[in-house]
N, C-alpha and C positions, 0 to 999 in steps of 0.2 A: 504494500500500500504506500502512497506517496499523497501527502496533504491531503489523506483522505480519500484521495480518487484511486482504483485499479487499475494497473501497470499493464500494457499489454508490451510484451517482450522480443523481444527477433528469437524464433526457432535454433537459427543459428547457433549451434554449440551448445546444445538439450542434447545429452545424451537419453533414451530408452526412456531411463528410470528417473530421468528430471521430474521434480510434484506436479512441476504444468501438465506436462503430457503424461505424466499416470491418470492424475486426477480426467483427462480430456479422454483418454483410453477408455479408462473407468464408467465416464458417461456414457459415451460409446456405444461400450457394451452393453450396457443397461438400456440404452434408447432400442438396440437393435432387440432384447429379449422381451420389451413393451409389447402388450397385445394393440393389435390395430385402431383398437377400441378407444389408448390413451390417445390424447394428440401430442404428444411426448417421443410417440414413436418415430424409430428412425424414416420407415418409409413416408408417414404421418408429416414430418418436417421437409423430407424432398416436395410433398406434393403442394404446400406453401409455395415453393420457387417456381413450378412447374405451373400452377392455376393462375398466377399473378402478378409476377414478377415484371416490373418494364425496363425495356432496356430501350435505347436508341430516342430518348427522350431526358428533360433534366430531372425527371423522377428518380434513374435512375441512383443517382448516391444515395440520398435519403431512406429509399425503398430498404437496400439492403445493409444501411445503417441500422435502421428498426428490424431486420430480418435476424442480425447478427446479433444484437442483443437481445433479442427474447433469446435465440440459440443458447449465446453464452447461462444465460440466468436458468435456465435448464442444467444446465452444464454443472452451477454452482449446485444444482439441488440434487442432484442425482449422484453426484462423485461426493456429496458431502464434503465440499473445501469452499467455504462462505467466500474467500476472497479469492475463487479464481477467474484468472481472465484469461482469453484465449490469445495463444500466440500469432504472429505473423509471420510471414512467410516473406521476407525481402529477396525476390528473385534478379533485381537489380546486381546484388552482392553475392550471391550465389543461385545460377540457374539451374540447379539441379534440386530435386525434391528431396527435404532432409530423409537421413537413412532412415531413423522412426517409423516412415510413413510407408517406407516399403516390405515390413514384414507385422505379420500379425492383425490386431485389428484394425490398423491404421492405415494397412494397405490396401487399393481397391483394381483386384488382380484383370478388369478391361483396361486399365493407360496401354495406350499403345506406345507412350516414352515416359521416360524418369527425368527431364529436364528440358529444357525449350530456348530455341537459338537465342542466343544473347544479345541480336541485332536492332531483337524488339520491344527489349527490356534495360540494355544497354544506360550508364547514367545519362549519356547524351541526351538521347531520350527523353529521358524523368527529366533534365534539366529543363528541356525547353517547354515540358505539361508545366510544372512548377510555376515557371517564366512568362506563360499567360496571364492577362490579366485579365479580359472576359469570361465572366464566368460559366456562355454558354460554351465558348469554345474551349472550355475544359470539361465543362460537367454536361455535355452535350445540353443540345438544343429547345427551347419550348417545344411544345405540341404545334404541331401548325391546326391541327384540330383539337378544341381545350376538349379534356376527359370528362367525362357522365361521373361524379363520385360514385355513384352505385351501379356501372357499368363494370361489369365482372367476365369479362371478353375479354382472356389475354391476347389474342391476335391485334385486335383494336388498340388495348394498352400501348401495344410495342413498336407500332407502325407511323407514331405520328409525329414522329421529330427526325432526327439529323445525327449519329453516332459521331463527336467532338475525340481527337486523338486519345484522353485518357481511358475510353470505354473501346473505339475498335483498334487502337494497338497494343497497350501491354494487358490489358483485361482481357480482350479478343483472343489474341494470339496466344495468350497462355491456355484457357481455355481447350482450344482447337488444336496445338499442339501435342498434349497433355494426351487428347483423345480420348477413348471409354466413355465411360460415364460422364466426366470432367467434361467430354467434346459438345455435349447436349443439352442444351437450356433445360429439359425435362426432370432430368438426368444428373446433373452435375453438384447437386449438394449430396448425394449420394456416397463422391468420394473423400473422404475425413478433409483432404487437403484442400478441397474447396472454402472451405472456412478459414483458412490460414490467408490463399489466397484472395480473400476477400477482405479481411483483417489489414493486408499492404494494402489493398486500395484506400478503405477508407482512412488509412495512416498518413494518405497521398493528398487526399481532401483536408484531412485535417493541417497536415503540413502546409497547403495551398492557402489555407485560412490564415497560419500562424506567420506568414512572412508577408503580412498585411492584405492579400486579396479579399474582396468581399461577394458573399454571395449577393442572388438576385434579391429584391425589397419585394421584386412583383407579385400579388396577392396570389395568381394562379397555380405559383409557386408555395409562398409562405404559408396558406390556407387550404392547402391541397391536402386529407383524409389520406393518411397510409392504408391500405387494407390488407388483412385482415388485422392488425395490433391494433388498428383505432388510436392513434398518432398524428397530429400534425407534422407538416413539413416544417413548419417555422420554430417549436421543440425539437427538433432531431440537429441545431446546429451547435448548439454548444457542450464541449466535452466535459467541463467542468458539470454542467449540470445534468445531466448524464452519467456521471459518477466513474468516470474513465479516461485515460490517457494512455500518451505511447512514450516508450522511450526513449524515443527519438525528440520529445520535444520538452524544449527547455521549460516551458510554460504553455498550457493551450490558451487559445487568443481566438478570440471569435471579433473582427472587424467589425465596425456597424455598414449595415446591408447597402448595395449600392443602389442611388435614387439613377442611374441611369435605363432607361427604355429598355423595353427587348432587342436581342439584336438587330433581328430584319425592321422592326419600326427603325431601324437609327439608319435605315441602308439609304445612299446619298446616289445612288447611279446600279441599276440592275441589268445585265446583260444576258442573254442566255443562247443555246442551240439546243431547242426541245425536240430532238429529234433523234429516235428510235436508234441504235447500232447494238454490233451484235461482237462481242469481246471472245477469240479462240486463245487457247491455252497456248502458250508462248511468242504471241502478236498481240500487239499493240491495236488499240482502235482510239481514234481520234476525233477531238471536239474542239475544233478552230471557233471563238468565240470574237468575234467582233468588239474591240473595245478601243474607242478612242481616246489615243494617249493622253488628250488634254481631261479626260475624266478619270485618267491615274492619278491616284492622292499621294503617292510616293513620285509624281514626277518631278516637282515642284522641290528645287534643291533647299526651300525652308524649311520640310517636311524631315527632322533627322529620326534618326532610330530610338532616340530619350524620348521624342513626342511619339512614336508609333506604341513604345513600349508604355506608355502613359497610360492608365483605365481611360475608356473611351477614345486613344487614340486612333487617327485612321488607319485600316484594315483592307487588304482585300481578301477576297476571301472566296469558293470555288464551293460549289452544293450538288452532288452528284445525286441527280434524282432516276427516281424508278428503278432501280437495280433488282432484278428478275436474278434468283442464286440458281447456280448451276444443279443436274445432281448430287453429284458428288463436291459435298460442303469444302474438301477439303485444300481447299482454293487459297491464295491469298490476289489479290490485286496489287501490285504495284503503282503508284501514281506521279508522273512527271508536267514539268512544264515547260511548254517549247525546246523541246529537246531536237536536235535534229540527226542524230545518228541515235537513238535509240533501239533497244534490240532485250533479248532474254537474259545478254549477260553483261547490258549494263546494271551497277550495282547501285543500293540504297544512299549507297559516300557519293555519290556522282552530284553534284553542284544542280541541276534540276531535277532533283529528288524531291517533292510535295509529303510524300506520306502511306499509309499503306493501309487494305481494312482486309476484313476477311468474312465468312459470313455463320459466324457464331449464332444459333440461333435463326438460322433461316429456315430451318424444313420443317420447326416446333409445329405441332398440332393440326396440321395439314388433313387427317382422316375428316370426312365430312365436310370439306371449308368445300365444297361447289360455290361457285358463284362470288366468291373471297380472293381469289387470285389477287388483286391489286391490294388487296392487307399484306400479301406476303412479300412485296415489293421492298429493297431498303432505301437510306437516304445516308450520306456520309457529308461531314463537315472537315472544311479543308481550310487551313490559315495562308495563303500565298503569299502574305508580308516580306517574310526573311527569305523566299526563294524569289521575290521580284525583288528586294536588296541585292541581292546575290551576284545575280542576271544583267542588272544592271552596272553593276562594278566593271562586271565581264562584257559590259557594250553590245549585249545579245541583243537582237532588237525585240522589242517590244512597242515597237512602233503604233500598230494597227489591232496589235487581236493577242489574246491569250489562249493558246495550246492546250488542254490538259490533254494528256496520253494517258492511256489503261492498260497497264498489261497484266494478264493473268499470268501466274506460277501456280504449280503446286507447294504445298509445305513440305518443304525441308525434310528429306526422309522419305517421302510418300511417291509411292507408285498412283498416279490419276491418269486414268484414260482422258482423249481427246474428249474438251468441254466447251462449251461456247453458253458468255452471258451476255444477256440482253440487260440493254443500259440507256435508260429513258432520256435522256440528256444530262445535259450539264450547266449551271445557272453561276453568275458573276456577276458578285456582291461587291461595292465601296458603298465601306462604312467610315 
């Protein structure tokens, strides 16, 4: 305990018989021998994430903030340790899944891997989620359609915003790499280590809060019903009252909420090419977007990187709509801007490098959805700032139009047959 509040700990160097991971063993077991009956059980707890969970919207943190702590408070009652908290899983510092987790009941014997490329988790990475200052382009995006409170349709849930870097890259891609159970929205509290890895993210949020960013003020946010804990959005932000911290931080610090707009209300010039293409595994497809340089906000040499990185600085920023997932989820997409030699083995270091997503979460709950095809659509948020900085150093032109390229891969490891995604367009936002 620490001034009161519980410590949540890095894994890292917990041996077996650490108290954390007995006492979490201990629960474990106990949730898996619950008959069906408690809602304690372990199956009982997957079907929480599986009926309601949203992802690719700014619900997202909150949701599984409140998910994570009823969890943990289970945890305390069942293993009999009043004070314990659940550890984390820092994959940034080591990307391999502590030993713990791979024997006994800790282990969940469908991962089809024990650790996940470091490219995606990498600090570079963390640094530049961190290093946002919008808070939907870290904590993904509003609804572009506001939620029904008592709409209980996860497909609807999860369809109505923009996946921002911190949920479709190192959330995603751990996820997906991970594979088994872990691979599947349905499926993935299932495996012990989903809890760990959900523990760093929201360590991620907290940290994002503690180096003064501020979350949204906006009501649709702050007054938004968690369900099923029966939770506000606007109590789930501060750790102190919450009765929990990480150890990573010095003091938790909750900023007071930002009074600026929602993103796209603040958009100053919107561009787009809404039109259909179709993305094959190891090419590139392309969306030449129209945009007149005198509506670049970075053209204007006043415009430095201290006022971009400013809250509410100008942004551009790239919305990849309608994305149709292939079969086979295990895809990632590569994303570039104006690249002109692009290819399969140009790499993520390459100077127009935008970003990457994958599709975590696409083929959830699909038996029955006739006539639901366009729910199952995605939408991804892209920050183009620091790659038009970039670009422009390097006197690329950016003259007339902005480029995004899409190339699909498979993950790393993975045998995937020939796949082709269809990809609604692509929209260009100055903010």
């Amino acid at each position: 305990m620490s001034n009161g509040l519980r410590t949540r700990e890095n894994v890292a160097g917990m041996g077996a018989n650490h108290p954390t991971l007995a006492a979490y063993r201990a629960a474990v077991e106990q949730m898996k021998n619950l008959p069906q009956t408690d809602p304690r059980n372990w199956e009982r707890q997957n079907d929480i994430h599986r009926n309601g969970c949203p992802h690719g919207n700014w619900y997202f943190l909150p949701w599984h903030r409140a998910y994570v702590l009823e969890f943990e408070e289970i945890c305390r009652d069942l293993s009999g340790n009043p004070d314990f908290a659940l550890p984390y899983w820092n994959w940034t510092q080591n990307n391999n899944i502590p030993g713990p987790f791979r024997q006994g009941t800790l282990l969940d014997e469908t991962r089809v891997r024990n650790s996940v490329p470091t490219v995606f988790v990498e600090q570079s990475i963390i640094d530049r989620i961190l290093g946002q200052t919008d808070f939907e382009l870290f904590a993904s995006t509003r609804p572009r359609v506001p939620f029904e409170q008592n709409n209980t349709d996860p497909i609807w849930q999860r369809r109505t915003g923009a996946k921002a870097e911190l949920e479709r890259t190192p959330h995603d891609f751990v996820h997906g790499q991970i594979g088994g159970d872990m691979g599947v929205v349905a499926t993935s509290p299932l495996d012990p280590i989903f809890w760990l890895h959900h523990c760093n993210i929201d360590r991620l949020w907290a940290e994002w809060n503690a180096r003064g960013n501020r979350n949204t003020s906006d009501t649709l946010w702050t007054d938004f019903r968690v369900r099923p804990f029966d939770r506000v959005v606007g109590d789930l932000q501060d750790l102190t009252q919450l009765g929990y911290t990480y150890d990573t931080l010095a003091q938790p610090q909750l900023p007071e909420p930002s009074p600026l707009p929602p993103l796209l209300d603040r958009a100053r010039d919107r561009f787009d090419l809404m039109e259909t293409r179709v993305a094959s595994l190891g090419q590139e497809v392309s969306f030449p977007v129209e945009t007149p340089r005198s509506a670049l906000p970075l053209a204007a040499e006043a415009v430095s990187r201290e006022d971009v990185a400013a809250e509410g600085g100008p942004k551009v920023l790239a919305f990849v709509r309608g994305v149709e997932p292939p079969e086979n989820p295990q895809v990632a997409v590569n994303v570039f801007l104006n690249c002109p030699y692009l290819s399969a083995e140009t790499p993520v270091s390459d100077p127009h490098y935008v970003g990457s997503f994958t599709f975590f979460g696409a083929h959830e709950h699909q038996d029955g959805m006739e006539g639901k095809h366009d729910d199952m659509k995605m939408e991804f948020a892209f920050d183009l700032t620091e790659t038009v900085y970039r670009l422009q150093e390097q006197e690329s032109d950016l003259e007339s139009r902005l480029t995004l390229q899409l190339l699909p891969v498979p993950y790393e490891g993975r045998d995937v047959p020939p796949e082709e995604i269809r990809i609604g367009g692509v929209e260009i936002v100055y903010i």
